[in-house]
C-alpha positions as CSV (number, residue, x, y, z in Angstrom):
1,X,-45.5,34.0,73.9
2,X,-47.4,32.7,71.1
3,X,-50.5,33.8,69.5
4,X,-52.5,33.2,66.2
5,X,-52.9,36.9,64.6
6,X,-50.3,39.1,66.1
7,X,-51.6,42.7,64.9
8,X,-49.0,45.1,64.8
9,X,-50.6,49.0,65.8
10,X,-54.3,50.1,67.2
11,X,-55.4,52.6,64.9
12,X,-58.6,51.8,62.8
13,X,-57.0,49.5,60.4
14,X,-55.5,47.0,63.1
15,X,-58.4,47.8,66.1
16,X,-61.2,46.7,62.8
17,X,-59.1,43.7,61.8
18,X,-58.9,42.2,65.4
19,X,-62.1,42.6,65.8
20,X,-63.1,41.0,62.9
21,X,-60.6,37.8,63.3
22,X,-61.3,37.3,66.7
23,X,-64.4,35.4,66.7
24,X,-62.0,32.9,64.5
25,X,-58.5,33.1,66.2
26,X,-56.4,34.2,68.9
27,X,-55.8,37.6,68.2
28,X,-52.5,39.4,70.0
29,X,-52.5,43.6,69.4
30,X,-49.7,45.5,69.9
31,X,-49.6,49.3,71.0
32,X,-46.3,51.1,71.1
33,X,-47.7,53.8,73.9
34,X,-52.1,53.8,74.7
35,X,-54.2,51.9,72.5
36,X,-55.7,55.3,71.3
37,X,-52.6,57.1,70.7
38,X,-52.2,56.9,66.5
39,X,-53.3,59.0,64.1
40,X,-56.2,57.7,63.3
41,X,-57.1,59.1,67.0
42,X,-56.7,62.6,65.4
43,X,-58.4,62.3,62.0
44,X,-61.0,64.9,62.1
45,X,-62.8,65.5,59.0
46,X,-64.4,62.2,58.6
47,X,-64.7,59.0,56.0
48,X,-65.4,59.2,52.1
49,X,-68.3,57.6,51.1
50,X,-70.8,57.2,48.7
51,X,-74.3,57.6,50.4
52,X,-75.8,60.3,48.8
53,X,-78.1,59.1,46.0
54,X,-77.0,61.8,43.6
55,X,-73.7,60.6,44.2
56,X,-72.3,57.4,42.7
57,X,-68.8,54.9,42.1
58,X,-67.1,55.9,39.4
59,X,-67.5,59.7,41.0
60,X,-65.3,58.8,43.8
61,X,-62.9,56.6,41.6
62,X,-63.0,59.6,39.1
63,X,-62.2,62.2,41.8
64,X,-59.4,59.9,43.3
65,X,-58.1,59.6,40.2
66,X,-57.5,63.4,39.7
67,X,-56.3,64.0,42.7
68,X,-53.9,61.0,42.3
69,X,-52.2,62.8,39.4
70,X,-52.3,59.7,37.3
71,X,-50.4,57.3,39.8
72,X,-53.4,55.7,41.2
73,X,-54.3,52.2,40.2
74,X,-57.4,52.6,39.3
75,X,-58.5,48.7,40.2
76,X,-57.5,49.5,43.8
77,X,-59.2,53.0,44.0
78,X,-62.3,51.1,42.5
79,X,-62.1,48.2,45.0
80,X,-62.0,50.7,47.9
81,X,-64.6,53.3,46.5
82,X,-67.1,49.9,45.8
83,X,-66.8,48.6,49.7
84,X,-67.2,51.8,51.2
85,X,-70.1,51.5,51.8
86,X,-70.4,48.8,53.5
87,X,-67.4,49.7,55.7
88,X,-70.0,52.9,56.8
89,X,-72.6,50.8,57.5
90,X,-70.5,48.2,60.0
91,X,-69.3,51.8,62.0
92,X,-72.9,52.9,62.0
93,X,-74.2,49.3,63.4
94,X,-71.3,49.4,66.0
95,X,-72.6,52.4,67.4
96,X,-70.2,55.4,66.1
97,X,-71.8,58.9,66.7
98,X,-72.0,60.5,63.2
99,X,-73.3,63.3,63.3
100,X,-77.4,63.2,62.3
101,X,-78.6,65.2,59.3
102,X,-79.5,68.8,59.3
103,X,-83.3,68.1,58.1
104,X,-84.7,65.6,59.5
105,X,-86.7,64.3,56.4
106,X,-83.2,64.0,54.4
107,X,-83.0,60.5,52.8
108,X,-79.9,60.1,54.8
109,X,-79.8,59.7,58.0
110,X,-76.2,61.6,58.9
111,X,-74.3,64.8,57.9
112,X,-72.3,64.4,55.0
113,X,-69.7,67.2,54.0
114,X,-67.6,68.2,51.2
115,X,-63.9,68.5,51.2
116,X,-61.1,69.5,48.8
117,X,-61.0,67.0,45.5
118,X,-64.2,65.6,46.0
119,X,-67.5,66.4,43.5
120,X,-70.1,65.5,46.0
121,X,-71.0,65.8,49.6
122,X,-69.7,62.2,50.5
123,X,-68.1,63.0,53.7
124,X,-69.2,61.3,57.0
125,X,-67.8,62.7,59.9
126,X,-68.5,62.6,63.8
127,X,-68.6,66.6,63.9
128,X,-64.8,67.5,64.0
129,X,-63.6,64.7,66.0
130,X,-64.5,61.3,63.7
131,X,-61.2,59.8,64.6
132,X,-61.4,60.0,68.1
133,X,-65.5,59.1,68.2
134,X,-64.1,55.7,65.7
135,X,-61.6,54.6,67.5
136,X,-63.4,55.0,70.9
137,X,-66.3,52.8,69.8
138,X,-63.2,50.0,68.5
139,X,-61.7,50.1,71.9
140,X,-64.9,49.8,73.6
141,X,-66.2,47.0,71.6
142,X,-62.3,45.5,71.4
143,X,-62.4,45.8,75.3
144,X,-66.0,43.6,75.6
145,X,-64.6,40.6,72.7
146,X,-63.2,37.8,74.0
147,X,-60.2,35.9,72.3
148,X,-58.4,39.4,72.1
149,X,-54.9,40.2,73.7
150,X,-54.2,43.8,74.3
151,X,-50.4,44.7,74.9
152,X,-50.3,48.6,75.1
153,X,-47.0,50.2,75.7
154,X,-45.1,47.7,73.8
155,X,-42.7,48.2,70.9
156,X,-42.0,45.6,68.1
157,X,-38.3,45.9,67.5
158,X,-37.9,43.9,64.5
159,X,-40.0,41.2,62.4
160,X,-39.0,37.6,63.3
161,X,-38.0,35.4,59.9
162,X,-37.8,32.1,59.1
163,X,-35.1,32.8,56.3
164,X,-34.8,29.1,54.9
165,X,-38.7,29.0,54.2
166,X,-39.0,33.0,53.3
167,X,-41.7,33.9,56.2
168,X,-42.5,36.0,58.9
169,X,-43.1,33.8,62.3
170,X,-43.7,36.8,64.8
171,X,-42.0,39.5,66.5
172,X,-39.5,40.7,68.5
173,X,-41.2,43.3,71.4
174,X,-39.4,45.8,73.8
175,X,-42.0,45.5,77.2
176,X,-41.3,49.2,78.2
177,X,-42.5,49.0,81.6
178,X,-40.1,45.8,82.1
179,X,-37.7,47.1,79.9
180,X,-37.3,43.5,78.3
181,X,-37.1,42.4,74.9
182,X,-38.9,38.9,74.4
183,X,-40.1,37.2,71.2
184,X,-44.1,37.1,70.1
185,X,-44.7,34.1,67.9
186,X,-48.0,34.3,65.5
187,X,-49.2,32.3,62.7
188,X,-50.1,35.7,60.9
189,X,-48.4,38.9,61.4
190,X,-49.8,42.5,60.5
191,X,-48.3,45.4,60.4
192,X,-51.1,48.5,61.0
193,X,-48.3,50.8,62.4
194,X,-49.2,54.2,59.8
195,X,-47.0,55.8,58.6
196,X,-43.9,58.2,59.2
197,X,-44.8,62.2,59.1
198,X,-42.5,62.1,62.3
199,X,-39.6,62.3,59.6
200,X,-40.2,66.0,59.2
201,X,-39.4,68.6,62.0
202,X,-43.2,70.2,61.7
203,X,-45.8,67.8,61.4
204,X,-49.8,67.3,62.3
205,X,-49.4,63.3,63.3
206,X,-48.7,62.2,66.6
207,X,-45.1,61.0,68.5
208,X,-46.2,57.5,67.3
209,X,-45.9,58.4,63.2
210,X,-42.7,56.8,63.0
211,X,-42.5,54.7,60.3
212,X,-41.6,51.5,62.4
213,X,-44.1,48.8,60.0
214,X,-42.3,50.4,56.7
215,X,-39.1,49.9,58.1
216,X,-39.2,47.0,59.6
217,X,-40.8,45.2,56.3
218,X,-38.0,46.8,54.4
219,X,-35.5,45.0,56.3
220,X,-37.0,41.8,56.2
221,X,-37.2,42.3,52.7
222,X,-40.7,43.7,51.0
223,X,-40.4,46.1,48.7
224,X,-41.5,49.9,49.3
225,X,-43.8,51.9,46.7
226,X,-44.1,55.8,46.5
227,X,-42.2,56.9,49.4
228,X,-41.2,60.3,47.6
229,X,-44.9,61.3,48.1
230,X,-45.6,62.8,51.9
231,X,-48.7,64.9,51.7
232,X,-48.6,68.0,53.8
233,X,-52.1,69.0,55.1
234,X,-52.4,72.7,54.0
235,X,-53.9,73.8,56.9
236,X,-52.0,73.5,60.1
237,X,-52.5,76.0,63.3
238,X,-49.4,78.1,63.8
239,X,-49.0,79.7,67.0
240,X,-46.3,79.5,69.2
241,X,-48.0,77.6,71.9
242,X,-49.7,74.8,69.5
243,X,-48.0,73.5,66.2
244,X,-49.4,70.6,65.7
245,X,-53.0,70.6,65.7
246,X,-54.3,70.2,62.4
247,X,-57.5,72.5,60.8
248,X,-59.9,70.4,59.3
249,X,-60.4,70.0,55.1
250,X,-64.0,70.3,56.0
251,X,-63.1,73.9,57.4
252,X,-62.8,75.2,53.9
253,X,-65.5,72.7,53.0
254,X,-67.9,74.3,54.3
255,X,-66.5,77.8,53.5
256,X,-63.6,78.9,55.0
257,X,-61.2,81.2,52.7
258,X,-57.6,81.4,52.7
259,X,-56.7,84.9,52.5
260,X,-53.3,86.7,53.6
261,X,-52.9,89.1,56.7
262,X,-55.0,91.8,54.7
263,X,-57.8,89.6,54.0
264,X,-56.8,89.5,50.6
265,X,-58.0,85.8,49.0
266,X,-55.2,84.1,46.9
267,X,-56.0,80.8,45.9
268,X,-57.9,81.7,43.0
269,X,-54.5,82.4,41.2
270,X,-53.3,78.7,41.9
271,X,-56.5,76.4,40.9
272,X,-59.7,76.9,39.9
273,X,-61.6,75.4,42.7
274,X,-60.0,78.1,44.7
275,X,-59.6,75.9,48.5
276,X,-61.7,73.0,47.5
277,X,-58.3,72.2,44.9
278,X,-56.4,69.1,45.9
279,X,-54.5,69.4,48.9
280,X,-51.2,69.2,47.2
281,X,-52.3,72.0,44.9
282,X,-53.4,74.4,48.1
283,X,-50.2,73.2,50.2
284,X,-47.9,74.8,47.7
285,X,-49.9,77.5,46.7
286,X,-49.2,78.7,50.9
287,X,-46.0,77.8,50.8
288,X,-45.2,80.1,47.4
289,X,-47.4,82.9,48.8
290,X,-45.2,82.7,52.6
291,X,-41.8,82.4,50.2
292,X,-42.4,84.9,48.3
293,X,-44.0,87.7,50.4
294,X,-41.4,86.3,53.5
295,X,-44.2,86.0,56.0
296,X,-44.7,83.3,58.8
297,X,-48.4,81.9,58.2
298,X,-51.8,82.5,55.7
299,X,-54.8,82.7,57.7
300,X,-58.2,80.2,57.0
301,X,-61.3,81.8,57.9
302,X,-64.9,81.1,57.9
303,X,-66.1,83.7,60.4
304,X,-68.6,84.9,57.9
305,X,-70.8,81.7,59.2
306,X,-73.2,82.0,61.8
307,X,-71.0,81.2,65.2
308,X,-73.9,78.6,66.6
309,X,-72.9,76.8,63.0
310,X,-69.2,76.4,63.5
311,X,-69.7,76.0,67.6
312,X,-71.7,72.8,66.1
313,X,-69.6,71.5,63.4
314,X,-65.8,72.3,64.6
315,X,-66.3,72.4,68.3
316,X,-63.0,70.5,68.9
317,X,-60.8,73.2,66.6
318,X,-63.1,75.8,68.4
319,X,-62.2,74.9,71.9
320,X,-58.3,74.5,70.8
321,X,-58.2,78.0,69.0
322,X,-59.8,79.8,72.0
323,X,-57.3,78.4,74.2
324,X,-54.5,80.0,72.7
325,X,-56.8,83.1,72.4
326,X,-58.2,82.9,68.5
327,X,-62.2,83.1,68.3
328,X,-62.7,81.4,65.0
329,X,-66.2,82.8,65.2
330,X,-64.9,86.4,65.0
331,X,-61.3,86.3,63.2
332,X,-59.1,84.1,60.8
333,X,-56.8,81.4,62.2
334,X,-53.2,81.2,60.9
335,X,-52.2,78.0,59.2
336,X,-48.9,76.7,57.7
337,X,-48.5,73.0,55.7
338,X,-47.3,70.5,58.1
339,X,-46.5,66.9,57.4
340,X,-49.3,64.8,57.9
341,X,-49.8,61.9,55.6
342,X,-47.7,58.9,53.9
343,X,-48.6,57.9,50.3
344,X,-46.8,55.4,50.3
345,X,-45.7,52.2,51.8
346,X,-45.6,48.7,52.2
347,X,-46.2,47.0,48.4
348,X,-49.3,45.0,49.1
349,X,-51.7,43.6,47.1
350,X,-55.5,44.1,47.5
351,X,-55.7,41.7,50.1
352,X,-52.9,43.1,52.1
353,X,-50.6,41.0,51.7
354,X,-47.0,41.7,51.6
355,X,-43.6,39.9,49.8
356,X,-42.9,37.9,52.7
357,X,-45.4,34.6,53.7
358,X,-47.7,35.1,56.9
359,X,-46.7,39.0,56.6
360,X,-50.0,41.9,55.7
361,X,-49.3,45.2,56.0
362,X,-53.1,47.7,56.0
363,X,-53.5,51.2,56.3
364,X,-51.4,53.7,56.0
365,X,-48.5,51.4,56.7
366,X,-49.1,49.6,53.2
367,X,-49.0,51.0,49.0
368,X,-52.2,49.6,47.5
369,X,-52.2,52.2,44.5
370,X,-54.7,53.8,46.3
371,X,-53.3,57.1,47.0
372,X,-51.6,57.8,43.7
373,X,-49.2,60.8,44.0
374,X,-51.7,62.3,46.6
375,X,-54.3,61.5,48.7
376,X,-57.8,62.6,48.3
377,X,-59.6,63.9,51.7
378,X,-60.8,61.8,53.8
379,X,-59.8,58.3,51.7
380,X,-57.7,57.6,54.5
381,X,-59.8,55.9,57.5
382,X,-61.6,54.4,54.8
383,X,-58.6,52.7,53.2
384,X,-57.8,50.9,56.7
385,X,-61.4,49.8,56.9
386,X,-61.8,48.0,53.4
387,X,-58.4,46.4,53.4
388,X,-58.8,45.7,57.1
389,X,-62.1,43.6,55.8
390,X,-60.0,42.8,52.6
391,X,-57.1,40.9,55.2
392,X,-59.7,39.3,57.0
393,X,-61.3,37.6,53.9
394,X,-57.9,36.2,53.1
395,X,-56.3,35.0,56.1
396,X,-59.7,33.3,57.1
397,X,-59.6,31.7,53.2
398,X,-56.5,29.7,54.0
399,X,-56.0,26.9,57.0
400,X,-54.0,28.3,59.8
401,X,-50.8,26.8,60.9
402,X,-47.9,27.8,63.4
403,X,-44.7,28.2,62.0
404,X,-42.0,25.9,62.2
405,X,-39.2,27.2,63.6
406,X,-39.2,28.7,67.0
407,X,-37.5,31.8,67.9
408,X,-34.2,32.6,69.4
409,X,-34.7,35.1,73.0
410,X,-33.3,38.2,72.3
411,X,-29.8,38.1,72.9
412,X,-28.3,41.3,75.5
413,X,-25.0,39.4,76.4
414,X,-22.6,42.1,74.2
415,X,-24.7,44.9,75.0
416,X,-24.2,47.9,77.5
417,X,-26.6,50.9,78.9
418,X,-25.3,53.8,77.1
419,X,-23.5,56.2,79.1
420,X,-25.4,59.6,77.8
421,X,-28.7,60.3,75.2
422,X,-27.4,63.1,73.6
423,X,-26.4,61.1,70.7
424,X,-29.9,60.3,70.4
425,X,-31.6,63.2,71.1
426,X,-29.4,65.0,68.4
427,X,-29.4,63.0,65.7
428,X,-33.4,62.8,66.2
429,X,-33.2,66.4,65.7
430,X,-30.8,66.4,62.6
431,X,-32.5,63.9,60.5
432,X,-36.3,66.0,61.1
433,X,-34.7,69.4,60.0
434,X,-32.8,67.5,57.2
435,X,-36.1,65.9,56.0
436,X,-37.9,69.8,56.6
437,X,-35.0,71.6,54.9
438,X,-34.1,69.5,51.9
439,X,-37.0,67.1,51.1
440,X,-39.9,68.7,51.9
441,X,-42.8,71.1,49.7
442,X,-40.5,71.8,47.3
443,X,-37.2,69.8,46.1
444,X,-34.1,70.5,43.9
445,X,-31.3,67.9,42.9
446,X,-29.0,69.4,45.3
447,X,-30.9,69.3,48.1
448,X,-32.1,66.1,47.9
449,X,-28.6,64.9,47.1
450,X,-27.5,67.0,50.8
451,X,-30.0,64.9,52.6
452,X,-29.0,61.6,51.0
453,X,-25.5,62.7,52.3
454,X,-26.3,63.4,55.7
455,X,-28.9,61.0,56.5
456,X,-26.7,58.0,55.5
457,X,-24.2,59.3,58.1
458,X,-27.0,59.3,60.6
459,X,-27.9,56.0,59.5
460,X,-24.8,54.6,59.9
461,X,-24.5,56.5,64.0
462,X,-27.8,55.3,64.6
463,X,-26.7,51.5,63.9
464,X,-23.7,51.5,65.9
465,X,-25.6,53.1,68.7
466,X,-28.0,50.2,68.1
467,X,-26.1,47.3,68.4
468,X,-24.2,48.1,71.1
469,X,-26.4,49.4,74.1
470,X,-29.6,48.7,75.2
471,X,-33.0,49.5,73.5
472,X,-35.4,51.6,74.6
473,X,-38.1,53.8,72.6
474,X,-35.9,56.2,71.6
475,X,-33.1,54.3,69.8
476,X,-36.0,52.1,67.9
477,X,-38.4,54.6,66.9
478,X,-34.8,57.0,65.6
479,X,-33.5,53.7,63.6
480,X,-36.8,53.2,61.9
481,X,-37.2,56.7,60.9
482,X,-33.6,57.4,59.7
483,X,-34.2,54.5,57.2
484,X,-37.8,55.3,56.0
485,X,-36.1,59.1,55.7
486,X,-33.5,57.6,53.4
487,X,-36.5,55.7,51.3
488,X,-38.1,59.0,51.0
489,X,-35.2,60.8,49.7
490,X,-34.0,57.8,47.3
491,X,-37.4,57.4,46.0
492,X,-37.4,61.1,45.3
493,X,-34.1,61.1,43.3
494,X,-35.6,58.2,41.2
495,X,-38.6,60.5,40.3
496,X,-37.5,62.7,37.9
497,X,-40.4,64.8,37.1
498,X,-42.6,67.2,40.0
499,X,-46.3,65.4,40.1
500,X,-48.7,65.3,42.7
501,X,-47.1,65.3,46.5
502,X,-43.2,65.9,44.6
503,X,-42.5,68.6,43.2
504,X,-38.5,69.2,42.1
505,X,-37.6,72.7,40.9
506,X,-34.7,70.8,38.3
507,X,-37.7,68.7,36.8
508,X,-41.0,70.9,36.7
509,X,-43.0,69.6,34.2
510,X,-45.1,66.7,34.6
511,X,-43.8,63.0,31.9
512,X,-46.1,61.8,29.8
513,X,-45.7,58.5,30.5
514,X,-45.1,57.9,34.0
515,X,-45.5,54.5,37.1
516,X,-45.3,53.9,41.0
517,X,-41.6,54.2,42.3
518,X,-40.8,50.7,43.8
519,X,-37.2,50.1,45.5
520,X,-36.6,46.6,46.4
521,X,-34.0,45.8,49.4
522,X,-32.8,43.0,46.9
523,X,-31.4,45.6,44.8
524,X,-29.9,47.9,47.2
């Protein structure tokens, strides 16, 4: 197969990019299971924004900034915060159902909220479900454009290189209904896989969150930024039958309190914008309060508004919570942090492109600067719409050519079905705990030496198991993730100071003078 554009991932960043390249090119998308299963499918609280009048730029850069804890680059955060706006304003004119204003005179047509970090209501959100009402409207309008090639339920297994001339010509894909492996030639390749919460043993992303674009880039050769920085969203629902549904920011946005098993409010003592502090700020503060009192969860609640008003705003975290038996209407819900976000990524610049010729990486997949040691709500979705418009500028800015070289088939000669999964299945267990136990909220030099330890064992199974049976799933999402697991860890080692997203018990104060974390596979 062949294609112009081969588009790596269907969450917003890749489903926005296709759309906007196909009216030029031949665009190919790739979708390791559905095209809606990513987490951009899940993103509830909505997209940052400036659309308030009273609001303005250099807020929203100033506000990423702080909650960035002085790694941001602030020409990236500006670049994104200044095409915001008009990244709003192409969802709105595709049809997306945000949610309409409360007063019907407001000079703004839709809702906007306020979430943790930010100054202003510059939220836009589709009630509690923005995600799933984006990505809907991409599919349906991806689904009625022509010169688009939808391949759902198939895995990229590695990036295809033309060494001699230092460029990416393609892919290699794993058909998982054929259960064959064949190669995907493009002109352009881009990776818009997000990123790799699927490390840790409890996270809120989906099966798909396993770090396969990061990965695969780093083998290929592009550098990695910022890997030692995975946000945990404070506010996960803890109950036995449901662990990984996430509670909205926009939850305590629009009032909820955290409070222990007493009702007792505790945030206070940790920051003084109590649960509107930076996520990273409110995602220790529970984990200190549950270590130190030895309890299991901290409850969120906001049943002190009207229950027509949160039946309205959160109807999709009110129908989950009643199902498991919680009325969030009459009593708290109990949250824990969970995993739920990758910092960093791919080094790009701010046109998405990568170290490696014909190769972008958007979204969460990619390190723009953006996100600094931790990501400000809901800068997320909006980061794969700019840069998604950002790759688009720049890959219709240059004539389009086919690689040279053609690609080898895949070669299954030496190979052999393995015999049992158990290896698999184990060591995808090990290297999640690892990650939870060791490298998680809060680090020390030991532990993070431990996990360096084990995980390059696992690597090292993992590869053998790799090269000598045949792929499935499985085996490629487990190689991927054991690698990105050791970036994480060796990029945490490197940072020798707690900031933002890393804190380390053995280096608690914050360096004056401090920059990204960048490993290079040149130098490894």
């Amino acid at each position: 197969m062949n294609t112009d554009i081969l588009i790596i991932g269907s969450g917003i960043a890749g489903l926005s990019l296709a759309l906007k390249l196909a009216q030029h090119y031949r665009v190919t998308v790739l979708a390791k299971s559905s095209l809606n299963e990513g987490s951009s499918q899940y993103a509830q609280g909505g997209i940052a924004a400036v659309l308030d009048p009273f609001d303005s730029v250099d807020a929203h850069v100033q506000d990423t900034l702080i909650a960035g804890a002085g790694l941001c680059e602030e020409p990236a955060v500006r670049f994104v915060a200044e095409h915001a706006h008009q990244a709003i304003q192409e969802l709105i004119q595709m049809g997306v159902p945000f949610s309409p204003a409360l007063q019907p005179d407001s000079s703004f047509p839709f809702h906007l909220t306020q979430e943790g970090g930010h100054s202003y209501r510059r939220i836009i959100h589709a009630a509690d479900h923005t995600g799933q009402s984006v990505i809907d409207t991409l599919i349906q309008t991806v689904h009625n454009t022509p010169n688009i090639t939808l391949l759902p339920n198939h895995m990229t297994v590695d990036l295809l290189l033309d060494r001699q001339r230092q460029e990416c010509i393609g892919a290699y894909v794993l058909d998982k209904a054929a259960g064959q492996i064949f190669p995907l030639k493009a002109a352009v390749t881009v990776l818009a896989t997000g990123g790799a919460s699927k490390a840790y043993l409890y996270t809120s992303n989906p099966d798909t969150s396993t770090g396969d674009g990061i990965a695969m880039a780093w083998r290929a050769g592009c550098r990695v930024g910022n890997m030692e920085f995975n946000q945990f969203h404070p506010t996960c629902l803890y109950h036995p039958q449901d662990r990984s549904f996430l509670i909205s920011e926009a939850v305590r946005g629009e009032g909820g309190r955290l409070v222990l098993a007493n009702g007792e409010a505790f945030m206070h003592k940790y920051h003084p914008d109590g649960e509107l502090a930076p996520r990273d700020v409110v995602a220790r503060a529970i984990d200190q309060e549950m270590k130190t009192r030895g309890i299991d969860c901290v409850y969120l609640d906001i049943s002190h508004k009207p229950a027509a008003f949160l039946q309205n705003h959160f109807p999709t975290i009110y129908q989950r919570c009643l199902k498991v038996g919680i009325d969030m209407t009459q009593q708290p819900i109990p949250v824990v942090p969970a995993a739920h976000y990758t910092c960093g990524g791919v080094v790009t610049n701010l046109q998405g492109q990568t170290d490696l010729a014909r190769l972008y990486a958007i979204g969460e997949t990619a390190y723009t600067g953006l996100h600094g040691a931790n990501r400000l709500a809901s800068n997320s979705l909006l980061e794969g719409l700019v840069f998604a418009e950002a790759a688009r500028q720049d890959i219709l800015s240059k004539p389009l050519t086919q690689p040279l070289k053609n690609p080898k088939p895949w070669d299954t000669s030496k190979v052999s079905r393995a015999k049992e999964r158990i290896l698999v299945s184990h060591d995808w267990d090990e290297v999640r705990r690892v990650m939870w136990d060791y490298v998680g909220i809060v680090r020390t030099n030991s532990r993070l030496a431990r996990a360096l330890s084990r995980i390059n064992t696992l690597e090292a199974e993992v590869e053998e198991f790799y090269r000598h049976h045949l792929l499935d799933v499985d085996t490629l999402e487990l190689r991927n993730l054991t690698l990105v697991a050791k970036l994480m860890v060796r990029s945490a080692q490197a940072r020798q100071e707690s900031r933002g997203l890393h804190y380390n018990l053995d280096y608690p104060d914050m360096l004056a003078d401090s920059h990204a974390t960048i490993l290079s596979p040149l130098a490894s």
